[in-house]
DSSP file (Angstrom, degrees, kcal/mol; ACC not computed):
  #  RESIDUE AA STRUCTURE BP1 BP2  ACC     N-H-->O    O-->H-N    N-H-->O    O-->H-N    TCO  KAPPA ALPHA  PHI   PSI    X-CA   Y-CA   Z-CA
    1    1 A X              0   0    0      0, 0.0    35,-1.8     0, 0.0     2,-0.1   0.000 360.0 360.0 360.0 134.6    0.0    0.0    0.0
    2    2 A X  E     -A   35   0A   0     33,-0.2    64,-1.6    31,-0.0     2,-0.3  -0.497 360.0-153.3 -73.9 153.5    1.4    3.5   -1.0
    3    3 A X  E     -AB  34  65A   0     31,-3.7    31,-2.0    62,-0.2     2,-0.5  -0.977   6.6-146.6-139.5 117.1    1.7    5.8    2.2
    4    4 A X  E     -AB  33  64A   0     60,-2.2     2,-0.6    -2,-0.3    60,-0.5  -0.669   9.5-157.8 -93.6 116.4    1.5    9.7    1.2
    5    5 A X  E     - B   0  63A   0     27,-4.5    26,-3.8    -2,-0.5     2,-0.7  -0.696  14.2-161.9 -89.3 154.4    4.1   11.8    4.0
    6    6 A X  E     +AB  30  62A   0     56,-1.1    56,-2.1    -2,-0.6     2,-0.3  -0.970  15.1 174.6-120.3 114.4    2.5   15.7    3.8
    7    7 A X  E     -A   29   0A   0     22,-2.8    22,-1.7    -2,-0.7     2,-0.4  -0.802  16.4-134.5-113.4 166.8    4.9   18.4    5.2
    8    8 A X  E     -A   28   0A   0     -2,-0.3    20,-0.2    20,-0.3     2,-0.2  -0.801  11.0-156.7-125.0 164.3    5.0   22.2    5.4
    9    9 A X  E     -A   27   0A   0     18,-3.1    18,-1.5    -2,-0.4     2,-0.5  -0.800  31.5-130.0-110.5 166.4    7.1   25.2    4.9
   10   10 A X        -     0   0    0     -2,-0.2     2,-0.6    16,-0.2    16,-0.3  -0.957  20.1-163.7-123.6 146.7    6.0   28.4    6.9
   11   11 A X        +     0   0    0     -2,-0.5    14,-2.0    14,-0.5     2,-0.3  -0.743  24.2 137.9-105.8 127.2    5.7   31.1    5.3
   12   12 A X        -     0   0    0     -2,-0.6     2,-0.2    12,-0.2    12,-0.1  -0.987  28.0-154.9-162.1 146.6    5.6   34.5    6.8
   13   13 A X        -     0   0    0     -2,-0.3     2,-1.1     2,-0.1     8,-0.3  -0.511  41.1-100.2-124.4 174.9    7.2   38.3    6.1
   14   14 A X  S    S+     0   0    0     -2,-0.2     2,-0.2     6,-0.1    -2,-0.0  -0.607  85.3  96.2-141.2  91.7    7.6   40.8    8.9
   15   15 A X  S  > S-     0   0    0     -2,-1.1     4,-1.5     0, 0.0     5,-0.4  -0.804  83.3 -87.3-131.1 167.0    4.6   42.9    8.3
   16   16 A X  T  4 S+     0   0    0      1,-0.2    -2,-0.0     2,-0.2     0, 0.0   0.588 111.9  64.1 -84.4  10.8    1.6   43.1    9.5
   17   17 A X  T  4 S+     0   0    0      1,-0.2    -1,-0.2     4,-0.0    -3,-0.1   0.715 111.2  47.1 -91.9 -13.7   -0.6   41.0    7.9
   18   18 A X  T  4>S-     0   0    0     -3,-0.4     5,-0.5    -5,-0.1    -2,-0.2   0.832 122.7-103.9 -77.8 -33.5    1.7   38.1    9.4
   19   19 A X  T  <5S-     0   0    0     -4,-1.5    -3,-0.1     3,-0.2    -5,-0.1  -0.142  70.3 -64.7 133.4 -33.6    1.6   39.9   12.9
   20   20 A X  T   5S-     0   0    0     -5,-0.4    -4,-0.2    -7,-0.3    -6,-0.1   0.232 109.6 -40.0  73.7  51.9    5.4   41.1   12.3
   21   21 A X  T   5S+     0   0    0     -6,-0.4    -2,-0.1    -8,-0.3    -7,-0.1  -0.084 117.7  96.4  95.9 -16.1    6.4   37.8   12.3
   22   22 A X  T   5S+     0   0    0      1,-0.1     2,-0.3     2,-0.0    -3,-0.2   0.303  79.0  54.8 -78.5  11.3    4.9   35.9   14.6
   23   23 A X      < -     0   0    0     -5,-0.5     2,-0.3   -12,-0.0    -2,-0.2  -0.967  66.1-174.9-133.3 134.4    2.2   34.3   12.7
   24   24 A X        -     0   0    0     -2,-0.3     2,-0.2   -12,-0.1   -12,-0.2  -0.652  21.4-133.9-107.6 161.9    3.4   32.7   10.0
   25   25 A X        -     0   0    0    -14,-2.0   -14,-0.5    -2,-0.3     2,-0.5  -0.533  28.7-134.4 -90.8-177.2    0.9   30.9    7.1
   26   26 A X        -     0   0    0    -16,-0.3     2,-0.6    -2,-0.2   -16,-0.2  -0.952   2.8-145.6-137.8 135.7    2.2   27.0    6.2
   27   27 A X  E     -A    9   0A   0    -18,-1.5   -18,-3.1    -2,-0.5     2,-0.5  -0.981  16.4-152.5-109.0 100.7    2.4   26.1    2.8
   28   28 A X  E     +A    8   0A   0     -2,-0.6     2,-0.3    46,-0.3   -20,-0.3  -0.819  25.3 174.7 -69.7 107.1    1.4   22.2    3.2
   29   29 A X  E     -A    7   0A   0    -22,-1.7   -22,-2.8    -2,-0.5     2,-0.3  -0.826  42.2 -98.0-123.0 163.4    3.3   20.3   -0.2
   30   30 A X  E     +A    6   0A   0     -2,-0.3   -24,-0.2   -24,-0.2     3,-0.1  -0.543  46.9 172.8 -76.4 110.3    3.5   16.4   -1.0
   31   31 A X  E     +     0   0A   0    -26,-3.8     2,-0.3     1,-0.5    -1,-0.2   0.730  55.4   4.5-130.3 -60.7    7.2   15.3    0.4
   32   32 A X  E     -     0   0A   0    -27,-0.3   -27,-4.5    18,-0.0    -1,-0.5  -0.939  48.1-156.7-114.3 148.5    7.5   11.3    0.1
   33   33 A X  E     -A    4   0A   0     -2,-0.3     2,-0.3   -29,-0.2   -29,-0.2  -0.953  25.8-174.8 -99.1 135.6    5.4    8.3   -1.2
   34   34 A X  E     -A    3   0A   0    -31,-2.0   -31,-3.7    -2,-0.4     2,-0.3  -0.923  20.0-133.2-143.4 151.2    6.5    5.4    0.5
   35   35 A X  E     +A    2   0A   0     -2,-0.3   -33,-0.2   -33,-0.3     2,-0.2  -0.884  39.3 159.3-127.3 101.5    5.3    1.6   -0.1
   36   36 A X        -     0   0    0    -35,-1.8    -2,-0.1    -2,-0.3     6,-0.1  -0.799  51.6-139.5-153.6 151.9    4.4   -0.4    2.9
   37   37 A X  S    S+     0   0    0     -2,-0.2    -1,-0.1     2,-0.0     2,-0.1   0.985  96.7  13.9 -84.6 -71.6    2.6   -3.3    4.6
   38   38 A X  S  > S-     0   0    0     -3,-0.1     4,-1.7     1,-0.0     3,-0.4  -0.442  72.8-114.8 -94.7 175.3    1.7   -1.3    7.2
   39   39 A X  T  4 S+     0   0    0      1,-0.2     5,-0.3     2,-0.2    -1,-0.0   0.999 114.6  49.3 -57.1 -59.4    1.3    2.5    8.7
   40   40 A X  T  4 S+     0   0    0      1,-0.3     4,-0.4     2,-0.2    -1,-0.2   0.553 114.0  46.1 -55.7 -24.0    4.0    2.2   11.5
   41   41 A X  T  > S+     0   0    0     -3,-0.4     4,-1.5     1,-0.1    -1,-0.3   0.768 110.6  53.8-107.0 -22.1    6.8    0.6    8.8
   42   42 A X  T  < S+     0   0    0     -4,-1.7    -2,-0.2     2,-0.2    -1,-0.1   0.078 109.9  47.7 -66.2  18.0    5.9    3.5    5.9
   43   43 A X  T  > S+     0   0    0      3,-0.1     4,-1.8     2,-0.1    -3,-0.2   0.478 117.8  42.8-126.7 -46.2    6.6    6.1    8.8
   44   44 A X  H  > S+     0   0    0     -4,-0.4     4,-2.5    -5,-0.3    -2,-0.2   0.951 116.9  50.5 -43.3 -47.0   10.1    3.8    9.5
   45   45 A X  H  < S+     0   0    0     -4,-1.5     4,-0.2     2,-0.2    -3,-0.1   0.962 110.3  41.7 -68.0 -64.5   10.4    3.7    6.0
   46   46 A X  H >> S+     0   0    0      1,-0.3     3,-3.7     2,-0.2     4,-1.5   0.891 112.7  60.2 -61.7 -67.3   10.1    7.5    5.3
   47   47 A X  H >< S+     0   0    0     -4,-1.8     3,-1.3     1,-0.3     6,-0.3   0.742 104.1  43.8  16.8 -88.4   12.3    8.1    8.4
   48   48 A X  T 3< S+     0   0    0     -4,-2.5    -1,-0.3     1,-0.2    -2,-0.2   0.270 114.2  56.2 -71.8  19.0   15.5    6.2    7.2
   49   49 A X  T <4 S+     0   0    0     -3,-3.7    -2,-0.2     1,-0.2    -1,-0.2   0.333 130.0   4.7-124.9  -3.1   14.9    7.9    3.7
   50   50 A X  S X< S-     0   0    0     -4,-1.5     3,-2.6    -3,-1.3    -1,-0.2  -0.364  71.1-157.5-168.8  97.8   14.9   11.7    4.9
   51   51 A X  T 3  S+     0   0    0      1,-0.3    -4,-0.1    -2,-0.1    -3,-0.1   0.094  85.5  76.8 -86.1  25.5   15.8   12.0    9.0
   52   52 A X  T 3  S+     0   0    0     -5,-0.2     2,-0.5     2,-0.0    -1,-0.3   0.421  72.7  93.5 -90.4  -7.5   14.2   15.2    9.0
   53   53 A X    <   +     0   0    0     -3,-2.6     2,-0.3    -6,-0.3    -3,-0.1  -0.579  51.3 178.7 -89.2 152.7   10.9   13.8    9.0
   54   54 A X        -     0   0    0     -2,-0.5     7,-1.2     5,-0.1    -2,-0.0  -0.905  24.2-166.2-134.1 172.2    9.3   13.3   12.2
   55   55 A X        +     0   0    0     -2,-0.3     2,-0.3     5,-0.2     5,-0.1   0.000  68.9  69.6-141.9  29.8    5.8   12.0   13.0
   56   56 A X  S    S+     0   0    0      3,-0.1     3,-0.2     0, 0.0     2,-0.1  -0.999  76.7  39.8-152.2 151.0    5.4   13.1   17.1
   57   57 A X  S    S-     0   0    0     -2,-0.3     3,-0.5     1,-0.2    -3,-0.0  -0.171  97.5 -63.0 103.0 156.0    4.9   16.8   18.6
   58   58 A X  S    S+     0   0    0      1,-0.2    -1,-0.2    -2,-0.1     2,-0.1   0.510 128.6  38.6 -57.1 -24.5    3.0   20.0   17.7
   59   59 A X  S    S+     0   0    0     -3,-0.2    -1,-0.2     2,-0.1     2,-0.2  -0.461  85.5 131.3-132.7  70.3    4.9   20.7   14.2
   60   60 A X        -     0   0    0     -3,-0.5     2,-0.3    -2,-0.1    -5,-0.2  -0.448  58.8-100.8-109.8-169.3    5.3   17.2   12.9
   61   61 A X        -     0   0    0     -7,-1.2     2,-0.3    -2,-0.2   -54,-0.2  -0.720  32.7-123.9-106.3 158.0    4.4   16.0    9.3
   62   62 A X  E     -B    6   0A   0    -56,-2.1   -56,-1.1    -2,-0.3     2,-0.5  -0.728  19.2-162.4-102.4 106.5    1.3   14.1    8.4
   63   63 A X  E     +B    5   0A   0     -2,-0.3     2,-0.3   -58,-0.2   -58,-0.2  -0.786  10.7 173.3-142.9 136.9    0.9   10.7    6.7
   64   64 A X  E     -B    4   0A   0    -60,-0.5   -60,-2.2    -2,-0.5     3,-0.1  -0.879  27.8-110.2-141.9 101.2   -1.9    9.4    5.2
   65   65 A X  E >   -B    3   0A   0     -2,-0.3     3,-2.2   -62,-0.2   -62,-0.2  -0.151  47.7 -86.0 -80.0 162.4   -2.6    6.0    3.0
   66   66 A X  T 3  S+     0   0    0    -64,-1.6    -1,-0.2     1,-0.3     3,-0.1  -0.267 112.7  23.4 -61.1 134.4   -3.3    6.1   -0.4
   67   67 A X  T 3  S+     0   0    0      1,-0.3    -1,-0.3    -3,-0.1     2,-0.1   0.162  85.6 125.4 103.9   0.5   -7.3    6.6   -1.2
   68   68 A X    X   -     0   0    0     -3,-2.2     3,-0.6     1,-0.1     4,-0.3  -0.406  56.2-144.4-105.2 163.8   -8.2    8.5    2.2
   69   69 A X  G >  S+     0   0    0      1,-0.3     3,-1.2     2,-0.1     2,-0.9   0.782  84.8  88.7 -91.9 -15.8   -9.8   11.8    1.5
   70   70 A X  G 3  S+     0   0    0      1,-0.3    -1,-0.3     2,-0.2    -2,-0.1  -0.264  76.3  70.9 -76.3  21.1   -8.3   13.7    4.4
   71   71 A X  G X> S+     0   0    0     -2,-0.9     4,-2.2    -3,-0.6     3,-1.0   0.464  87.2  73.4-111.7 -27.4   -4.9   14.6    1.8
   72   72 A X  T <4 S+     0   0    0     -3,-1.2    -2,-0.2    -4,-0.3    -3,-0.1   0.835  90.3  55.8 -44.1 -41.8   -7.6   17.0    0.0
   73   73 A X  T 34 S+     0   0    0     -4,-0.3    -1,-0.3     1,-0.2     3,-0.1   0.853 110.5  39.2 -80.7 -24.5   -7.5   19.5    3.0
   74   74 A X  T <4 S+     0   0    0     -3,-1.0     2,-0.5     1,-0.2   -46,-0.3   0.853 115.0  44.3-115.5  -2.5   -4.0   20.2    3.0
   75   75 A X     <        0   0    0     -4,-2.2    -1,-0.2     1,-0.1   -46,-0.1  -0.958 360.0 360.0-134.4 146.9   -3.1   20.4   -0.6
   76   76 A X              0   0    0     -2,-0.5    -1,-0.1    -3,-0.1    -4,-0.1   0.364 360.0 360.0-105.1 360.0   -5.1   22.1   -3.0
């Protein structure tokens, strides 16, 4: 089963429609497809292929298996 990981960038200028920098927007983009038996070994997987992903904590990346509709909300 393909497993989609969803990360973000944030993007944010130091003005005031951001706050002057302290609220930033996130640009959510499509950062690995990984192909796995289960969730918990596509999250391993994705792991030992880019050790910047993380999957625990308040600003972690998102992953998702292939068909679920929930990838719809964060890239347009």
């Amino acid at each position: 089963m393909k497993y989609f990981v969803i990360s973000f960038k944030t993007v944010t200028a130091n003005t005031a429609e951001y706050g002057f920098g302290d609220y930033s927007d996130r640009d959510y983009f499509l950062n690995l497809v990984v192909e796995a038996d289960t969730k918990r070994k596509a999250m391993n997987k994705a792991r030992k292929i880019d050790s910047r992903i993380r999957f625990s904590g308040i600003n972690s990346d998102f992953i998702f298996p292939e068909g679920d509709e929930s990838i719809s909300t964060f890239l347009n």
